[in-house]
PyMOL Python script that loads the backbone (N, CA, C, O; Angstrom):
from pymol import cmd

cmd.read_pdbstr("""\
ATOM      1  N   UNK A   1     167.496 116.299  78.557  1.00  0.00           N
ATOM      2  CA  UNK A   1     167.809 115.114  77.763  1.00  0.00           C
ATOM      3  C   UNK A   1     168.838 114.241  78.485  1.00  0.00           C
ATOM      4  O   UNK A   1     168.890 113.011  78.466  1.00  0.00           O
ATOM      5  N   UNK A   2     169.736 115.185  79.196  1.00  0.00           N
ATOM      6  CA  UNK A   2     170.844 113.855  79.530  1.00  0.00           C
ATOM      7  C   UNK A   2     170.471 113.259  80.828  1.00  0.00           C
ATOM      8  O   UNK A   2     171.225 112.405  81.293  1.00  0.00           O
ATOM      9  N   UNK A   3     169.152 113.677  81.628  1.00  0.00           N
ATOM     10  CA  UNK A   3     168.570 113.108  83.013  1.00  0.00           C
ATOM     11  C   UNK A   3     168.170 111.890  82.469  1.00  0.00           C
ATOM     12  O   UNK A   3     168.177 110.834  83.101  1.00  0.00           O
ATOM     13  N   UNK A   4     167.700 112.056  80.905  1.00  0.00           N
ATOM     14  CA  UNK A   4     166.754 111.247  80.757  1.00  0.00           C
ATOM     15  C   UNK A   4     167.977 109.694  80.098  1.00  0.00           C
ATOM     16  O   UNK A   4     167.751 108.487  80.016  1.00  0.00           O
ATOM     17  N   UNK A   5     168.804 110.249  79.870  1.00  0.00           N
ATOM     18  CA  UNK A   5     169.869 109.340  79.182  1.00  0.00           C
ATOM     19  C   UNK A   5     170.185 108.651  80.422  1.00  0.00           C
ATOM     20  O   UNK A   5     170.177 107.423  80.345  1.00  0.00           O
ATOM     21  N   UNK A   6     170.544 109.329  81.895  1.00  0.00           N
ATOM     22  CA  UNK A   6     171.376 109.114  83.046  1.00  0.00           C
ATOM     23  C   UNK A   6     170.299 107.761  83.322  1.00  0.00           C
ATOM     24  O   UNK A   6     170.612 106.575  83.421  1.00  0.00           O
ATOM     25  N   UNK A   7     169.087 108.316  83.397  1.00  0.00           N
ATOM     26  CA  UNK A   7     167.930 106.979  84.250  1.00  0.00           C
ATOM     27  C   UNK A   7     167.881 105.677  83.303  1.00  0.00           C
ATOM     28  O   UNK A   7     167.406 104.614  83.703  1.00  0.00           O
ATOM     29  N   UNK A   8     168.545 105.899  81.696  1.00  0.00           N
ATOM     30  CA  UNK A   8     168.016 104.990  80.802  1.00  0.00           C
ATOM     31  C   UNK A   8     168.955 104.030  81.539  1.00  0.00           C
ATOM     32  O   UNK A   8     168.551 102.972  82.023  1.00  0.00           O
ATOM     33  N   UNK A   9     170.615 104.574  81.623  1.00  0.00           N
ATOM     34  CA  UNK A   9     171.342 103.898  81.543  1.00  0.00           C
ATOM     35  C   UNK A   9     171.215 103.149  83.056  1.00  0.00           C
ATOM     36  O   UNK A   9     171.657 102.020  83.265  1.00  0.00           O
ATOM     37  N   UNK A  10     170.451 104.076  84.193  1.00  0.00           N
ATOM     38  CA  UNK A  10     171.083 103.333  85.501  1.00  0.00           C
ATOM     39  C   UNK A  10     169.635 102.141  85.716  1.00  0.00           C
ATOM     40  O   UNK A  10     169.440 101.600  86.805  1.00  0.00           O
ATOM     41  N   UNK A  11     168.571 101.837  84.280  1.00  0.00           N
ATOM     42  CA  UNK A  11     167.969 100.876  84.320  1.00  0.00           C
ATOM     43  C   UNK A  11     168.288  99.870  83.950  1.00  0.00           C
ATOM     44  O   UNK A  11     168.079  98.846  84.600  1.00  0.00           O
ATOM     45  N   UNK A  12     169.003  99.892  82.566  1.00  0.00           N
ATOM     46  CA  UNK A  12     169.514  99.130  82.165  1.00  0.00           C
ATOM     47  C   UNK A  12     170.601  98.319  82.519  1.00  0.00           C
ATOM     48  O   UNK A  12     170.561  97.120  82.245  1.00  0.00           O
ATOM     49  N   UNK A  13     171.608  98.831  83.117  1.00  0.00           N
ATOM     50  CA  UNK A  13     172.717  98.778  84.350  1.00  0.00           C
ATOM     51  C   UNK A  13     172.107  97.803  85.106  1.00  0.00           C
ATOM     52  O   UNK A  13     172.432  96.623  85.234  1.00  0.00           O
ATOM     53  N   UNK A  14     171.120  98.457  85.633  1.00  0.00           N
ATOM     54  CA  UNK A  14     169.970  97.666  86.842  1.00  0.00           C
ATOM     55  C   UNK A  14     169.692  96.392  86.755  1.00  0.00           C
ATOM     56  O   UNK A  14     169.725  95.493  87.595  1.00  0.00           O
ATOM     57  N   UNK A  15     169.364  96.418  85.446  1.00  0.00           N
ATOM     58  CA  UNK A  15     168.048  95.533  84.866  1.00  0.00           C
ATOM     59  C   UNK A  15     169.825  93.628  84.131  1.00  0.00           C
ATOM     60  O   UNK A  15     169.920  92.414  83.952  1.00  0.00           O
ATOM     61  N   UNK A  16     170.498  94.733  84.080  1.00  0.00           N
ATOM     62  CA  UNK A  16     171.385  93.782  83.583  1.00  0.00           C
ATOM     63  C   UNK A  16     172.622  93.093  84.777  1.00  0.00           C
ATOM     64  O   UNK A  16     173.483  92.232  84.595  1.00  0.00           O
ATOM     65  N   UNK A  17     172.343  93.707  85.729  1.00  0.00           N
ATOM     66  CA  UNK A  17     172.917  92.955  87.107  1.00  0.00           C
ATOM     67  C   UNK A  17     172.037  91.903  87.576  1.00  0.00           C
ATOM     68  O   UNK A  17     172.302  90.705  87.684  1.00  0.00           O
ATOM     69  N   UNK A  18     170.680  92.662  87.907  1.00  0.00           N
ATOM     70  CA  UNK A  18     169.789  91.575  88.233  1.00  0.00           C
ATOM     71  C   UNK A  18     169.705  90.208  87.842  1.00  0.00           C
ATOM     72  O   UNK A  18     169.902  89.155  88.449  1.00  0.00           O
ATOM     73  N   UNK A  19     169.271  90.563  86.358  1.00  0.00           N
ATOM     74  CA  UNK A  19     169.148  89.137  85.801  1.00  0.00           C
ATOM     75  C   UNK A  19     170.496  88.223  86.136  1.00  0.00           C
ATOM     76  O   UNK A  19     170.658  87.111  86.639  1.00  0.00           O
ATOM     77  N   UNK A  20     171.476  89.354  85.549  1.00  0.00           N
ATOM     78  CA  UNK A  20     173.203  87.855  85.415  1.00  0.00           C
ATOM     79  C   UNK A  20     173.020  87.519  87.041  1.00  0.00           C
ATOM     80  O   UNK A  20     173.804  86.612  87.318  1.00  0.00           O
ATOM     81  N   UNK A  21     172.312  87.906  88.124  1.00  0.00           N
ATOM     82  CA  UNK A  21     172.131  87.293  89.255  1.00  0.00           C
ATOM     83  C   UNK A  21     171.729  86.154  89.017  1.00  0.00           C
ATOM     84  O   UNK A  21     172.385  85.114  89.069  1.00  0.00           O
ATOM     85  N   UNK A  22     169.971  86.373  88.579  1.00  0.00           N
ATOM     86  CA  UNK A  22     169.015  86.063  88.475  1.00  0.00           C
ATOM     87  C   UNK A  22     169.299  84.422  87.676  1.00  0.00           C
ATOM     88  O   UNK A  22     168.918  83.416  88.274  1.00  0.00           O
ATOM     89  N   UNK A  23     169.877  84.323  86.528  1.00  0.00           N
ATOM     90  CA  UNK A  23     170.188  83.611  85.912  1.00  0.00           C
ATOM     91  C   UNK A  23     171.497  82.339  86.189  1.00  0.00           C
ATOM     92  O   UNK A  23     171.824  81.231  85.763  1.00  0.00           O
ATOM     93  N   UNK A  24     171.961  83.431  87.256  1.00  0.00           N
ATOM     94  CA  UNK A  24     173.116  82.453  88.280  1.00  0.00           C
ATOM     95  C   UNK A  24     172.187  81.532  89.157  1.00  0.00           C
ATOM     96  O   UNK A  24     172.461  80.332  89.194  1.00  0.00           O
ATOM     97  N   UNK A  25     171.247  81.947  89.774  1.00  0.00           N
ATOM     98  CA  UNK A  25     170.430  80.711  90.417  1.00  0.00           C
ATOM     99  C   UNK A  25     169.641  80.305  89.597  1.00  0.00           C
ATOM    100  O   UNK A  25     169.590  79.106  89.868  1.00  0.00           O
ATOM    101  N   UNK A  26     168.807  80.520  88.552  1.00  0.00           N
ATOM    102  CA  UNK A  26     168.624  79.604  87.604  1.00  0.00           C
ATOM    103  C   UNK A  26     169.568  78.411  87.023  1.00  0.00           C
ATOM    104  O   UNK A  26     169.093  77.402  86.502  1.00  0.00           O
ATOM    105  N   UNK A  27     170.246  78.527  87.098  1.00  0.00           N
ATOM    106  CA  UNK A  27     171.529  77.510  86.676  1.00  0.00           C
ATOM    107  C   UNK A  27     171.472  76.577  87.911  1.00  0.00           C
ATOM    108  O   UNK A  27     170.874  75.501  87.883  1.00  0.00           O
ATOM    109  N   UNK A  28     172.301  77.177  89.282  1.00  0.00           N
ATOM    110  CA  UNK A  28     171.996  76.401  89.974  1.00  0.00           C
ATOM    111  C   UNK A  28     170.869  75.298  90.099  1.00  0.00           C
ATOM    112  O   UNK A  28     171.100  74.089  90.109  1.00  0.00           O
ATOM    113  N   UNK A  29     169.586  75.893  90.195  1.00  0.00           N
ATOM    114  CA  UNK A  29     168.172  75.547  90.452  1.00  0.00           C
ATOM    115  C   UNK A  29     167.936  74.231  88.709  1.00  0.00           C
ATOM    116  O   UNK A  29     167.114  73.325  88.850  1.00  0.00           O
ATOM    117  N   UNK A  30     168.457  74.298  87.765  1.00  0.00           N
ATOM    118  CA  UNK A  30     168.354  73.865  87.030  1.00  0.00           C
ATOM    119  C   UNK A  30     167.093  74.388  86.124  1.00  0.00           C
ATOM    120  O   UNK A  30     166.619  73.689  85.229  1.00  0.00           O
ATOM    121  N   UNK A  31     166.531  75.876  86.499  1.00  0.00           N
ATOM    122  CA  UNK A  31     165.329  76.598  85.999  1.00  0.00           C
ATOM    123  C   UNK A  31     165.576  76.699  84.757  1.00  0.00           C
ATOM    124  O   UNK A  31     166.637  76.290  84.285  1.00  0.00           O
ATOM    125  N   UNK A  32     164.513  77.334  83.943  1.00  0.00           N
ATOM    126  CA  UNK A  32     164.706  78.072  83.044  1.00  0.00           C
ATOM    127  C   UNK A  32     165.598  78.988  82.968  1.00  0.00           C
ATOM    128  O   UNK A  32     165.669  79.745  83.936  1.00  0.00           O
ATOM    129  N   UNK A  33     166.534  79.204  81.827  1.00  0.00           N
ATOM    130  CA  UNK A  33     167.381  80.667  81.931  1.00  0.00           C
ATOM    131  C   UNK A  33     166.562  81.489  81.158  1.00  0.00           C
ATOM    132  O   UNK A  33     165.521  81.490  80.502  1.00  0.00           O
ATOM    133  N   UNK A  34     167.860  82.466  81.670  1.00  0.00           N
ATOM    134  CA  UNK A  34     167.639  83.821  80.475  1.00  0.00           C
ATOM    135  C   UNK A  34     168.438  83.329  79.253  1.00  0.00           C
ATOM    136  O   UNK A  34     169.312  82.467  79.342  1.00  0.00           O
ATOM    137  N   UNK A  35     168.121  83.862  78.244  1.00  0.00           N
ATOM    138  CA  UNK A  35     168.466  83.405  77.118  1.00  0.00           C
ATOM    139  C   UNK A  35     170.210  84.233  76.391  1.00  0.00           C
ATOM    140  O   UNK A  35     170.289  85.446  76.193  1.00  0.00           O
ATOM    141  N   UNK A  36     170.701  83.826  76.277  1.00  0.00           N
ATOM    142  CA  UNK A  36     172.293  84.861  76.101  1.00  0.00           C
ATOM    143  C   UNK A  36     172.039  86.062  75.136  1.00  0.00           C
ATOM    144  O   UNK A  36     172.581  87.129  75.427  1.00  0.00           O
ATOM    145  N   UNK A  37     171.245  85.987  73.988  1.00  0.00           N
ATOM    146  CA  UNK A  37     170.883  87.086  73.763  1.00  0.00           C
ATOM    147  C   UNK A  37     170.313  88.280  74.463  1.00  0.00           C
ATOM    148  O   UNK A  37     170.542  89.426  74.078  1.00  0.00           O
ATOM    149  N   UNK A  38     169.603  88.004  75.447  1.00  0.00           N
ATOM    150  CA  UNK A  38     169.167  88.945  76.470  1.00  0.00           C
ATOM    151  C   UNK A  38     170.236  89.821  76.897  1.00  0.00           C
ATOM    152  O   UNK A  38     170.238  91.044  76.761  1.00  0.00           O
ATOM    153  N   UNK A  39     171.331  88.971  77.528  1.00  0.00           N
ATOM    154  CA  UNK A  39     172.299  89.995  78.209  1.00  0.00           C
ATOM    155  C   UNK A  39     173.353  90.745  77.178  1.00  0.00           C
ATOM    156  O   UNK A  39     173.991  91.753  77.478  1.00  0.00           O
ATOM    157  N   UNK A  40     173.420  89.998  75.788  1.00  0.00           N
ATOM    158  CA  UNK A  40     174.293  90.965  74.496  1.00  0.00           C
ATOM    159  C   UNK A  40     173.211  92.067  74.355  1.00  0.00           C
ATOM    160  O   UNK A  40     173.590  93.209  74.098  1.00  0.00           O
ATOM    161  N   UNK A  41     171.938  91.812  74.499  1.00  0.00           N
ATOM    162  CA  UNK A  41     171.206  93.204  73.879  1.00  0.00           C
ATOM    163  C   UNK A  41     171.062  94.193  74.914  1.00  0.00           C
ATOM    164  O   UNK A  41     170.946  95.382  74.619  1.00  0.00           O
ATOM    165  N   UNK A  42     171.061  93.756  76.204  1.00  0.00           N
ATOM    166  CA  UNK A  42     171.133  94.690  77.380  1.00  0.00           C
ATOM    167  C   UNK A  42     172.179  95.080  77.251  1.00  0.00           C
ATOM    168  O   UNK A  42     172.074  96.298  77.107  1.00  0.00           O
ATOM    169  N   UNK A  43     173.607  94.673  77.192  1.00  0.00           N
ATOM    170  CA  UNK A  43     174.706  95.191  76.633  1.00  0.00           C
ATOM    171  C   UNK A  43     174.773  96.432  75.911  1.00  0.00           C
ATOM    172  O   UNK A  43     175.080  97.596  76.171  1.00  0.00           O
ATOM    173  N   UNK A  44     174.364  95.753  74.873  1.00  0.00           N
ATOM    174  CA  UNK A  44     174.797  96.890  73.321  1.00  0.00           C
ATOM    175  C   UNK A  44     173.526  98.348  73.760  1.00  0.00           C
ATOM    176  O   UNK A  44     173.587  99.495  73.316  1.00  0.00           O
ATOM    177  N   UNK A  45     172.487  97.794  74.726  1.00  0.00           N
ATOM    178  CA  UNK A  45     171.704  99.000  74.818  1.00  0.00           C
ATOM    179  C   UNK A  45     171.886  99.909  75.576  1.00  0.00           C
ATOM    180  O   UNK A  45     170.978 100.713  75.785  1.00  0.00           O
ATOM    181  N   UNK A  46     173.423 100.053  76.348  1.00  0.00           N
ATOM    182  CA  UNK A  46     173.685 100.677  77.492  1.00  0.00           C
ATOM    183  C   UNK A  46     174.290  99.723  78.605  1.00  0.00           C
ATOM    184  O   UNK A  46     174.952 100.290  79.474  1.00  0.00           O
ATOM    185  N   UNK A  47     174.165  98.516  78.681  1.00  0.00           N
ATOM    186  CA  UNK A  47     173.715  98.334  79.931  1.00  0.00           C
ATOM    187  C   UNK A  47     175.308  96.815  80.586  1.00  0.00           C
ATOM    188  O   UNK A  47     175.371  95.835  81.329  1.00  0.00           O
ATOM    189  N   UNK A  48     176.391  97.755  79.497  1.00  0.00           N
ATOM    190  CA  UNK A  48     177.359  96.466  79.605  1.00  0.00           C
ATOM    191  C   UNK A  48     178.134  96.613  81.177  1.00  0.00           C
ATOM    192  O   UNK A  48     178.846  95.773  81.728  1.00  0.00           O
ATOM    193  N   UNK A  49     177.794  97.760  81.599  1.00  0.00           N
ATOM    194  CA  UNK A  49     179.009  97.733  82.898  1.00  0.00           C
ATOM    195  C   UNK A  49     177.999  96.861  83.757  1.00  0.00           C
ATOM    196  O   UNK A  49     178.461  95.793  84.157  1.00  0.00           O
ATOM    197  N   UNK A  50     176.759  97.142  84.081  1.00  0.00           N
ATOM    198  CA  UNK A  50     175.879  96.309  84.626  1.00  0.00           C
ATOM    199  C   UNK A  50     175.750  94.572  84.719  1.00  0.00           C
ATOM    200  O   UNK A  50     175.541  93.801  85.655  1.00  0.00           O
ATOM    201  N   UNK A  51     175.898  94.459  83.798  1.00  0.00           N
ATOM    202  CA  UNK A  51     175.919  92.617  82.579  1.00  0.00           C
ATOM    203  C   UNK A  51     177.513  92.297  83.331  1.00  0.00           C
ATOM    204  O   UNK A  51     177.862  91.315  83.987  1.00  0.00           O
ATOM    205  N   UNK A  52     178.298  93.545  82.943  1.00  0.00           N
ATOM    206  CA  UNK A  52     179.896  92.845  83.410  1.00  0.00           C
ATOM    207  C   UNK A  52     179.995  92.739  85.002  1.00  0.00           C
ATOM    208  O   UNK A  52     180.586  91.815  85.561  1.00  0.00           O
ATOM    209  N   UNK A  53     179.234  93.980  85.799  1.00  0.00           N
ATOM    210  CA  UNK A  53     179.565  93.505  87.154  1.00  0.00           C
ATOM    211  C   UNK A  53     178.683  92.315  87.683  1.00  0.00           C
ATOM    212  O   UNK A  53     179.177  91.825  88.698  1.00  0.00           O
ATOM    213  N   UNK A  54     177.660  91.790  87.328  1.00  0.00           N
ATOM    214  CA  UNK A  54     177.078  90.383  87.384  1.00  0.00           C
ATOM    215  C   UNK A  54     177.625  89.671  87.148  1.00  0.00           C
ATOM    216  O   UNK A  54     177.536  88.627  87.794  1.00  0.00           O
ATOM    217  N   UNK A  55     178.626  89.794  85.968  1.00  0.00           N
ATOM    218  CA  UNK A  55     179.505  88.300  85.293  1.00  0.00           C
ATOM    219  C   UNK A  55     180.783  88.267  86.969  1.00  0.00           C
ATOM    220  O   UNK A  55     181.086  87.254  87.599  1.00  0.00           O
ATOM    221  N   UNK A  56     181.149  89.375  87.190  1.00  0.00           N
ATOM    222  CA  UNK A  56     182.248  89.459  88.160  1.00  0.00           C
ATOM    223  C   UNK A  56     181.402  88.645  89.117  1.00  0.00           C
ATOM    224  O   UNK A  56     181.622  87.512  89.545  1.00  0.00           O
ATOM    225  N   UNK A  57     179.954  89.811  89.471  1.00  0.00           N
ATOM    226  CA  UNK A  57     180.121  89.542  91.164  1.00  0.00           C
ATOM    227  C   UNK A  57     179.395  88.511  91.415  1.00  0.00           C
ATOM    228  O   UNK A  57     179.143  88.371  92.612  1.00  0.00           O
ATOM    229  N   UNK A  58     178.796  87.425  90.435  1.00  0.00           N
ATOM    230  CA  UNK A  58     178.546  85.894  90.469  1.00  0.00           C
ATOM    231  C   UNK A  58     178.954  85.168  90.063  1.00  0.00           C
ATOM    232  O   UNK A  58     178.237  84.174  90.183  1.00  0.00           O
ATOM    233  N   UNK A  59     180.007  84.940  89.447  1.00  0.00           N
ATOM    234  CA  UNK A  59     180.746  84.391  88.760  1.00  0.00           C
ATOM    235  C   UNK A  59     180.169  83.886  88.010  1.00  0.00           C
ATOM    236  O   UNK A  59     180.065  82.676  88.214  1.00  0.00           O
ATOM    237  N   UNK A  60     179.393  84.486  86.613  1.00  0.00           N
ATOM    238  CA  UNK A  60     178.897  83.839  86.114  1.00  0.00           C
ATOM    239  C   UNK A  60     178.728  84.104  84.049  1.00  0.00           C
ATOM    240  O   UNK A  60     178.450  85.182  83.524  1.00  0.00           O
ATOM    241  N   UNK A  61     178.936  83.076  83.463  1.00  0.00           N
ATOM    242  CA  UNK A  61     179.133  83.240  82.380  1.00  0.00           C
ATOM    243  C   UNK A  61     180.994  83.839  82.087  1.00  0.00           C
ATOM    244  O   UNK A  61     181.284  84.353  81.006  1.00  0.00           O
ATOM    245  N   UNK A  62     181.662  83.727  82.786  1.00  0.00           N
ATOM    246  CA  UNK A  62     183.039  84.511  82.658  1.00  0.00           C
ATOM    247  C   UNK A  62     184.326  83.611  81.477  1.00  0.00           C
ATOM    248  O   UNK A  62     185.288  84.042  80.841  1.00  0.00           O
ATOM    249  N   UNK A  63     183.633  82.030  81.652  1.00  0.00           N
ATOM    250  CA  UNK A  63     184.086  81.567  80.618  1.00  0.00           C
ATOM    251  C   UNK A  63     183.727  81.159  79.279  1.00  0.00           C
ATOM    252  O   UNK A  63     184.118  80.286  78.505  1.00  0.00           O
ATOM    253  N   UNK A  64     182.639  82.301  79.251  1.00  0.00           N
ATOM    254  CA  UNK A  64     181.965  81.930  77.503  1.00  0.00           C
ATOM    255  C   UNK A  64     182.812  83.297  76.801  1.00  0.00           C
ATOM    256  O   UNK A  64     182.708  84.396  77.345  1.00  0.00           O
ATOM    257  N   UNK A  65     183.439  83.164  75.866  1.00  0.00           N
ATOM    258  CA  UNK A  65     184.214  84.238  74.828  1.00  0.00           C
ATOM    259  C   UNK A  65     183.253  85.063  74.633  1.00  0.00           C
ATOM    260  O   UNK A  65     183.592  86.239  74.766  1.00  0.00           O
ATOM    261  N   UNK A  66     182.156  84.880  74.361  1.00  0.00           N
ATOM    262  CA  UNK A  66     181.345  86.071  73.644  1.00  0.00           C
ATOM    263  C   UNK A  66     181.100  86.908  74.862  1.00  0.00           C
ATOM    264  O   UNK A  66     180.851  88.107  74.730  1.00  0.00           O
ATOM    265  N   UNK A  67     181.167  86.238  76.250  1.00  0.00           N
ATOM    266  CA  UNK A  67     180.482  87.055  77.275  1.00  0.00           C
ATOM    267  C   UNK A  67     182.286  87.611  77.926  1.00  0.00           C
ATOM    268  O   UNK A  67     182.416  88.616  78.624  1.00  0.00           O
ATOM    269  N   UNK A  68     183.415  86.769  77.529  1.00  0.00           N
ATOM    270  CA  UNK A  68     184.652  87.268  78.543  1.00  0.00           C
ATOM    271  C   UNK A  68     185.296  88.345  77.595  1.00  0.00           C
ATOM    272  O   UNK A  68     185.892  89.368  77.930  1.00  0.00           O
ATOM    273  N   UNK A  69     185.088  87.968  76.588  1.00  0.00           N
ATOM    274  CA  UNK A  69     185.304  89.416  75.448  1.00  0.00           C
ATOM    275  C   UNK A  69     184.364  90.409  74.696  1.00  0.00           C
ATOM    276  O   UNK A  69     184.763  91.435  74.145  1.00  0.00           O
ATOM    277  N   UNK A  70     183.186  90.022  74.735  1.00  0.00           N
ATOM    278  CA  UNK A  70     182.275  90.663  74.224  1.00  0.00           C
ATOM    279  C   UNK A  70     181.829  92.035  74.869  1.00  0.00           C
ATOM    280  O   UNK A  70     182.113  93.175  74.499  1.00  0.00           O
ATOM    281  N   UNK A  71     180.959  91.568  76.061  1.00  0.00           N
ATOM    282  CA  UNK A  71     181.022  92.654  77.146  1.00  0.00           C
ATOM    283  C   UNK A  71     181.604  93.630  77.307  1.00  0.00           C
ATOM    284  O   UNK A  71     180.994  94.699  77.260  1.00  0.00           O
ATOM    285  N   UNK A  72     183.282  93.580  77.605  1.00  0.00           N
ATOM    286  CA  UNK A  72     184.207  94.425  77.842  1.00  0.00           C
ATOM    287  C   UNK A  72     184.555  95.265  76.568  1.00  0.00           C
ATOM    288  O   UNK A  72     185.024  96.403  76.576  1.00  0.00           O
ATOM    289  N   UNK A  73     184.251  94.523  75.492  1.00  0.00           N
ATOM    290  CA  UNK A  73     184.545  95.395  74.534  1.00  0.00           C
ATOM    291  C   UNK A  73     183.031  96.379  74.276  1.00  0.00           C
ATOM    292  O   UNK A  73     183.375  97.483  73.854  1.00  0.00           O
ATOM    293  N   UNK A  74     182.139  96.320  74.356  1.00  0.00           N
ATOM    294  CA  UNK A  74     181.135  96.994  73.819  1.00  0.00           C
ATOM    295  C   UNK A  74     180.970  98.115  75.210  1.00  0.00           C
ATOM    296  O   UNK A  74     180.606  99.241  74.870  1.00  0.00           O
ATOM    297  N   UNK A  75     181.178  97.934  76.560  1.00  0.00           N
ATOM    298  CA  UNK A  75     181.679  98.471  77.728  1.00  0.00           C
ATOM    299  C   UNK A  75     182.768  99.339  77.285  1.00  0.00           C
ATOM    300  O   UNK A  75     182.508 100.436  77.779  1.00  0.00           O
ATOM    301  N   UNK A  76     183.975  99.434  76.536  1.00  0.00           N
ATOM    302  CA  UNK A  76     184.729 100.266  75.726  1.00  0.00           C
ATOM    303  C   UNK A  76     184.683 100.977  75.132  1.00  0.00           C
ATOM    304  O   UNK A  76     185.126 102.126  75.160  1.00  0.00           O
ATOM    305  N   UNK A  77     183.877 100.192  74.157  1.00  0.00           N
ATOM    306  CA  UNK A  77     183.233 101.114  72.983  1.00  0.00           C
ATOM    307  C   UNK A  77     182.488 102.082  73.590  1.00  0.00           C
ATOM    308  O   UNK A  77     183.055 103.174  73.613  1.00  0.00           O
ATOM    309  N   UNK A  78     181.026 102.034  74.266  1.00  0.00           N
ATOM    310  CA  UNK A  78     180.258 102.964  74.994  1.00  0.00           C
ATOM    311  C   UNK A  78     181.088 103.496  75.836  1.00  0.00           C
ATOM    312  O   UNK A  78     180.245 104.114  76.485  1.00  0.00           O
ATOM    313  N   UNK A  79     182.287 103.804  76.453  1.00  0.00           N
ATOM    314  CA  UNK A  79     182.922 104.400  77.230  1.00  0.00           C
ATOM    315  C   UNK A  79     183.447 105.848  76.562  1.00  0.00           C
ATOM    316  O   UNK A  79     183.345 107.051  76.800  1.00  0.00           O
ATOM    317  N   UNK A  80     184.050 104.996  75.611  1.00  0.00           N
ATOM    318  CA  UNK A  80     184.969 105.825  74.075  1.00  0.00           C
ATOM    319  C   UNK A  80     183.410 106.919  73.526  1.00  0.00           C
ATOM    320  O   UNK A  80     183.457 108.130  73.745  1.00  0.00           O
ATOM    321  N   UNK A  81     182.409 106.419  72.977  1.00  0.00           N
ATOM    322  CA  UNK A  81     181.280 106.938  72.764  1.00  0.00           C
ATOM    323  C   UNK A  81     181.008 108.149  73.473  1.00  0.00           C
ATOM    324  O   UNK A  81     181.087 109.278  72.990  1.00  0.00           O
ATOM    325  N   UNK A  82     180.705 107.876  74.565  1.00  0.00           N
ATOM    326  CA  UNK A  82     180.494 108.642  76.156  1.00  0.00           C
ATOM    327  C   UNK A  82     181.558 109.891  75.986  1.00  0.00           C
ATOM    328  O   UNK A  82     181.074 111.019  76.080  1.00  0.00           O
ATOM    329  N   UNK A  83     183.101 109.758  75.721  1.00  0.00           N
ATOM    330  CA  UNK A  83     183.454 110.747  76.097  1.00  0.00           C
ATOM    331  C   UNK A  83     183.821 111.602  74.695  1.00  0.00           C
ATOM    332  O   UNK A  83     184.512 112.621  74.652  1.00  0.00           O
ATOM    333  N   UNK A  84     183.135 110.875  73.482  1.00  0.00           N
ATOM    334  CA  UNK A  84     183.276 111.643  72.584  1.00  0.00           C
ATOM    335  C   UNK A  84     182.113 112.672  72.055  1.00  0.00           C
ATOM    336  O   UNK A  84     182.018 113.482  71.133  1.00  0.00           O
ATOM    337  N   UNK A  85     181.509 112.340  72.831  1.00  0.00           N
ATOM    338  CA  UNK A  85     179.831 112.690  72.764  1.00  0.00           C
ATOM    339  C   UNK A  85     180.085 113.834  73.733  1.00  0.00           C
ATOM    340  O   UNK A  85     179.164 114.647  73.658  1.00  0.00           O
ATOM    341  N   UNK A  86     180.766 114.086  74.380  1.00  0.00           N
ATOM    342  CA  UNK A  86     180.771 114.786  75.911  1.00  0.00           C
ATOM    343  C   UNK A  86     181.878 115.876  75.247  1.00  0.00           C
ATOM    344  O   UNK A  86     181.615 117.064  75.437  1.00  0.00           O
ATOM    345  N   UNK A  87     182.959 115.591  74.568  1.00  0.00           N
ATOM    346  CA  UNK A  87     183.776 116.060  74.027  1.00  0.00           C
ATOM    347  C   UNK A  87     183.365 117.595  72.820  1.00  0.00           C
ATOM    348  O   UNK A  87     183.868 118.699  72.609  1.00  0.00           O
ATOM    349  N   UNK A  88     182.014 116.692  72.217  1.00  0.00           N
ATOM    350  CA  UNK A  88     181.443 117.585  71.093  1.00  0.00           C
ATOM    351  C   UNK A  88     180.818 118.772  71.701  1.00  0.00           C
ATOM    352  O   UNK A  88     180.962 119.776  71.004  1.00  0.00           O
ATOM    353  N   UNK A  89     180.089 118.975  72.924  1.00  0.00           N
ATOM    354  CA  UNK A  89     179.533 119.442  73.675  1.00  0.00           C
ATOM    355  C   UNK A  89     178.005 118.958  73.322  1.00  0.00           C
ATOM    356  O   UNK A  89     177.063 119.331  74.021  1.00  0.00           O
TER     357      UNK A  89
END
""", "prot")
cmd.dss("prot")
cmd.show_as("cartoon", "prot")
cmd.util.cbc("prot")
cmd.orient("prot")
C-alpha cells in the first residue's frame, strides 16, 4: 500500500511541477492557461510540494494569496498528516 501511496504522490508532485512550468510559458506565449483550480486540486491531492517548487522555480503565480499562502499551508497540513499517519503505525 505505501509503494502505491509513494508513486501516487511522486505523480502528482510530477504532474504539478510540470504544468506550473507549463503554464509559465503559456502566459508568456499569451496561450491558453491552466485554469487555478487545477493547481489547488493537484495541491489538496498530494501534490503541493510539487505546485510549490514550480511557483519557486518559475517564478510563477508567487503573488496571488491563494497560491503564496494557500500552497504552503496545505504542503503543512499534508506534512503534519504524513507524520501522524506514520506515527500511528
Amino acid at each position: 500500500m505505501r509503494q502505491w501511496i509513494g508513486l501516487w504522490l511522486l505523480a502528482v508532485n510530477a504532474a504539478g511541477f510540470l504544468l506550473m512550468g507549463s503554464d509559465k510559458r503559456r502566459a508568456i506565449l499569451r496561450a491558453q492557461r491552466v485554469p487555478e483550480r487545477v493547481f489547488l486540486l493537484l495541491s489538496v491531492l498530494g501534490g503541493a510540494a510539487g505546485v510549490l517548487a514550480g511557483m519557486v522555480s518559475f517564478r510563477h503565480k508567487t503573488k496571488h494569496g491563494k497560491f503564496a499562502l494557500g500552497v504552503p499551508a496545505i504542503l503543512l497540513a499534508q506534512i503534519l498528516l504524513g507524520f501522524w499517519l506514520l506515527a500511528r503505525g
